[in-house]
C-alpha positions in Angstrom: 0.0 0.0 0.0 2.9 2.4 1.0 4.4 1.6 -2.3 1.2 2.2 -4.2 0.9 5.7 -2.4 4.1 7.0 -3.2 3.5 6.2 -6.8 0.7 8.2 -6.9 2.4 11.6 -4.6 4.4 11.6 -8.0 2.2 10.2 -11.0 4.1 12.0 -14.1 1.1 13.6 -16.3 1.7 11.5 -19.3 0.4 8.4 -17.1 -2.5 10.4 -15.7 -3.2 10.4 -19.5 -2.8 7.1 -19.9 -5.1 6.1 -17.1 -7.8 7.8 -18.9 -7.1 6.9 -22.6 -6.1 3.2 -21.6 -9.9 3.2 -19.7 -11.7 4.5 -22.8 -10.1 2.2 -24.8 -10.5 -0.9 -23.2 -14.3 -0.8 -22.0 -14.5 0.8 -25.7 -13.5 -3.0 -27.1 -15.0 -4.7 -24.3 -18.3 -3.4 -25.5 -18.0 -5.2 -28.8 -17.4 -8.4 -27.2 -19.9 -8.5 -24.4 -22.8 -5.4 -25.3 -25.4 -5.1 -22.6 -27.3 -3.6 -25.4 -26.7 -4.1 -29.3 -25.4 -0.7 -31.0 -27.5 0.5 -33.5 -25.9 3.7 -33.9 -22.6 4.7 -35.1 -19.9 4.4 -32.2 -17.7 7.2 -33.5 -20.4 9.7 -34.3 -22.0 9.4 -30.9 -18.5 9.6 -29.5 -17.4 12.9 -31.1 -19.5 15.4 -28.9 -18.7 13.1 -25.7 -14.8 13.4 -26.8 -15.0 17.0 -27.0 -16.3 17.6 -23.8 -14.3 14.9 -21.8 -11.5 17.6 -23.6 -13.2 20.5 -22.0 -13.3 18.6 -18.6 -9.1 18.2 -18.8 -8.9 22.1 -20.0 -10.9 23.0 -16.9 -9.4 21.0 -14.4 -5.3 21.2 -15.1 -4.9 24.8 -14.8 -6.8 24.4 -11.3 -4.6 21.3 -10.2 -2.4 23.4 -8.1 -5.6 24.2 -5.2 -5.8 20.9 -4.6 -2.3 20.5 -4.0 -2.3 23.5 -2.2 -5.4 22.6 -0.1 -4.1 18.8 0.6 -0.4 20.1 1.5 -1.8 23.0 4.0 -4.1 20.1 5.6 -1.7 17.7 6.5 0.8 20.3 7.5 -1.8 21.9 10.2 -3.1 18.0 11.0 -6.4 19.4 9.7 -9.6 16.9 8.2 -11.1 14.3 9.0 -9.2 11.1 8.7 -6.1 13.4 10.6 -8.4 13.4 13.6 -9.0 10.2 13.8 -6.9 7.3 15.9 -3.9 5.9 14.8 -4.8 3.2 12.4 -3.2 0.8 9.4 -2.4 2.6 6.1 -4.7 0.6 4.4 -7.8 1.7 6.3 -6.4 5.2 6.4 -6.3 4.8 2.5 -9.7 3.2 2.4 -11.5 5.9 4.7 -9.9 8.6 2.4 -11.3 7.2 -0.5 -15.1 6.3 1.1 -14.8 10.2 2.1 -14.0 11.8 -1.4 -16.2 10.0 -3.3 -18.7 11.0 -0.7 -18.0 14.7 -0.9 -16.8 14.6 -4.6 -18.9 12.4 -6.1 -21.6 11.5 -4.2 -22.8 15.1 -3.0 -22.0 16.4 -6.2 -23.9 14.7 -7.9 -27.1 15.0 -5.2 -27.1 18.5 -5.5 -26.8 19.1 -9.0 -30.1 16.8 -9.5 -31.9 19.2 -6.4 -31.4 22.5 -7.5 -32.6 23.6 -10.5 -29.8 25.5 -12.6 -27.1 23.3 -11.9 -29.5 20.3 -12.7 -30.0 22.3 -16.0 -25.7 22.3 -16.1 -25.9 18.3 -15.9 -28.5 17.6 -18.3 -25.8 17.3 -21.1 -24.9 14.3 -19.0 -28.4 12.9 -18.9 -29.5 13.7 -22.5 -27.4 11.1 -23.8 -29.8 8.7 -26.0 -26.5 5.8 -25.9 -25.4 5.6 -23.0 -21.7 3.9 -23.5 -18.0 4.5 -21.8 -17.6 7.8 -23.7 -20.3 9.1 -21.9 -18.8 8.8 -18.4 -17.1 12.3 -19.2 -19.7 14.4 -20.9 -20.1 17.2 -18.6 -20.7 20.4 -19.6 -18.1 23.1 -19.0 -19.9 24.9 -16.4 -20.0 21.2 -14.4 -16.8 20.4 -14.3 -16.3 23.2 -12.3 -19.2 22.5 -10.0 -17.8 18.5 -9.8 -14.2 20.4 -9.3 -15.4 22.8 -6.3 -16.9 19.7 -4.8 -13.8 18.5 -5.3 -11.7 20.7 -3.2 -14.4 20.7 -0.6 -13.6 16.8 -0.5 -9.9 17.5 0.3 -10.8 20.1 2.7 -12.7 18.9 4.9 -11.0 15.0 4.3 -7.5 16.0 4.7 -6.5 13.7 2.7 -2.5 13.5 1.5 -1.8 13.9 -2.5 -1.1 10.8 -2.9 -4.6 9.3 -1.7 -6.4 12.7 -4.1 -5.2 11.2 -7.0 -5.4 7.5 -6.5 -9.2 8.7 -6.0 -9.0 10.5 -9.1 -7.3 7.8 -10.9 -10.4 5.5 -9.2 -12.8 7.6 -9.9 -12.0 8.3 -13.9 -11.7 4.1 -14.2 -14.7 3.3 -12.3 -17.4 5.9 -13.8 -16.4 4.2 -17.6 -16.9 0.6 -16.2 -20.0 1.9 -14.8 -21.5 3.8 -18.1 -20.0 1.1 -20.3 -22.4 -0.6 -22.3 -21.1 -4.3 -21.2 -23.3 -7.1 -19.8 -22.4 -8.8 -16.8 -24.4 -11.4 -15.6 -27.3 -10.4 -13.4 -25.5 -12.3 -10.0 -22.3 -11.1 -10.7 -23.6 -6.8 -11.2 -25.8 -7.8 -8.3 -23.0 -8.7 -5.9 -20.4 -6.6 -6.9 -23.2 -3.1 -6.5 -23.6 -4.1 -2.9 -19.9 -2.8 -2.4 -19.3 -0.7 -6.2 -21.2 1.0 -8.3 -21.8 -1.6 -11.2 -23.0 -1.3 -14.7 -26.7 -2.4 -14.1 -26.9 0.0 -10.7 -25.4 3.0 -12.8 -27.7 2.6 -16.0 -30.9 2.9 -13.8 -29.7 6.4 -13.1 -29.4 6.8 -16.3 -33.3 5.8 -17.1 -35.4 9.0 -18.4 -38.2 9.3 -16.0 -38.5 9.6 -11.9 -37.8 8.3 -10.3 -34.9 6.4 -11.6 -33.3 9.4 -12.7 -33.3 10.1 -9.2 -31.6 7.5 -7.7 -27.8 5.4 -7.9 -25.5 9.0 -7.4 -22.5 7.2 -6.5 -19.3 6.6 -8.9 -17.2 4.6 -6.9 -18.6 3.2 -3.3 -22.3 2.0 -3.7 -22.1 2.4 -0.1 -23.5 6.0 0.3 -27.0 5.3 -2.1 -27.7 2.3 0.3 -26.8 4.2 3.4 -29.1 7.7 2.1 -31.8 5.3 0.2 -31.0 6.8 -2.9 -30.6 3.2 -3.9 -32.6 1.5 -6.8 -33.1 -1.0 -8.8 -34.9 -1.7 -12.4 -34.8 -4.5 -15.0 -32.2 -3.3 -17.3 -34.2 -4.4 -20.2 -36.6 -1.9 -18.7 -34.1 1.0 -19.3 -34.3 3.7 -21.5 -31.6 6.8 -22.0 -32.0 10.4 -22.0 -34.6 12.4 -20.3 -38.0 12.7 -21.2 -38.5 16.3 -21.2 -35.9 16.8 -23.7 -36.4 14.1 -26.3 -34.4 15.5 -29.2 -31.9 13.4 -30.2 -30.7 15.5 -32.6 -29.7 18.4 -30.7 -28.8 16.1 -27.9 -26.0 14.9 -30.3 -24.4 18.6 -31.2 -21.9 20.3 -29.6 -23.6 23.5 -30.2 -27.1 22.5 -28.8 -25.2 20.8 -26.2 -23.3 23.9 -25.2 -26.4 25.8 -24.6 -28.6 23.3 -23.1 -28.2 24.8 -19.4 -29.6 27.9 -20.9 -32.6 26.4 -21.9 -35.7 27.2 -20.0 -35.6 24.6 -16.4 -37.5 21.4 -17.2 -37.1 17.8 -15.0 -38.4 14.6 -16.0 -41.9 13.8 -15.4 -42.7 10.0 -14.7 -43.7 8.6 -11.5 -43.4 4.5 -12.5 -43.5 2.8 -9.1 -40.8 1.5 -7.8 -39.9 -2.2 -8.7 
């Protein structure tokens, strides 16, 4: 574990890159062997406006890098955050309850809130409207959100305390796990089952991304499935039952251009409108 951390105090750029390309790339071909649903839309055209903003995420988030290094150094330097005021314990479980914590604050939260209050639920849709759900569209986030996810983000590390080297083996986590979670593979139902009592899996994720309430409502978590079944944010739907995008904004069209896409959080408030029950 020690060793793991120290890699990650110092993780050169080009393998921060890697992490994220690597990712794309493999749940990109592991779709083609094991689809959850068969693609009946052009892979490449779907992934160009999902590209461009996973690009726009990265332009965002370097240049602000530094806080969190700032923020993270000034924390364990002053003993400040959570996991510094707890007992002495293994690194492992200090490690672990670093993790739990971000993706509670950073993820988790995040995510709440931008489905509760109305503008910054308006910000997300770009993430919802998304009529194929697949890997690429773990990082479609508008401009404007990733600097609501990144402000999250540095609450995270303020209030956690955590070290560098824990932030960005969370990142790292967190940039794997949300394109194993959107990737449009099919496990089989015991094994997605099991493993969303402790991650969030592929079948747990998709009902999130259904497009009525309450589904859309429910399964926040990237990482730790821990935090929906803790807040009963938790559901679950046959994922033959699924359906993408967001009813009050049906246009597939526009939902597929950058340009429409750009502007969507300017578009007059609107939240889907189903009330199926609850299965």
């Amino acid at each position: 574990m020690e060793a793991i951390i120290n890699y990650f105090e110092t993780i050169p750029p080009a393998h921060r890159s890697l992490i994220l390309v690597g990712g794309i790339t493999f749940f990109w071909v592991l779709e083609g062997i094991v689809p959850l649903f068969n693609v009946r839309y052009k892979k490449w055209r779907h992934a160009v406006p999902n590209f461009f903003f996973t690009l726009t995420t990265i332009v965002v988030n370097f240049p602000l890098a530094f806080l969190l290094l700032k923020t993270s150094d000034w924390a364990v330097a002053q003993n400040f955050g959570i996991i510094n005021w707890l007992p002495a314990m293994p690194l492992w479980l200090y490690v672990l309850l670093g993790l739990l914590l971000l993706d509670l604050i950073g993820a988790y939260a995040a995510h709440w809130v931008e489905h509760k209050v109305k503008p910054l639920w308006m910000v997300h849709l770009v993430h919802h409207s998304d009529h194929h759900v697949d890997t690429t569209t773990a990082n479609r986030h508008h401009p404007l959100e990733s600097l609501v996810r990144y402000a999250f983000t540095l609450l995270g590390v303020f209030l956690v305390g955590a070290p560098i080297g824990v932030i960005m083996l969370y990142q790292s986590l967190s940039v794997i796990f949300s394109q194993f979670n959107h990737a449009n593979i099919k496990l089989r139902p015991q094994v997605d089952r099991a493993l969303s009592w402790l991650i969030v899996s592929p079948d747990m994720h998709k009902v999130h991304h259904h497009y009525k309430l309450p589904y859309t409502d429910s399964n926040y978590g990237n990482i730790f499935s821990i935090w929906d079944r803790l807040f009963g944010t938790f559901m679950y739907m046959d994922r033959d039952k699924i359906t993408y995008g967001v009813d009050t904004f049906p246009d597939e069209k526009e939902n597929s251009s950058i340009k429409g896409l750009l502007r969507q959080p300017f578009h007059k408030y609107r939240r889907p409108t189903g009330v199926e029950q609850h299965l």
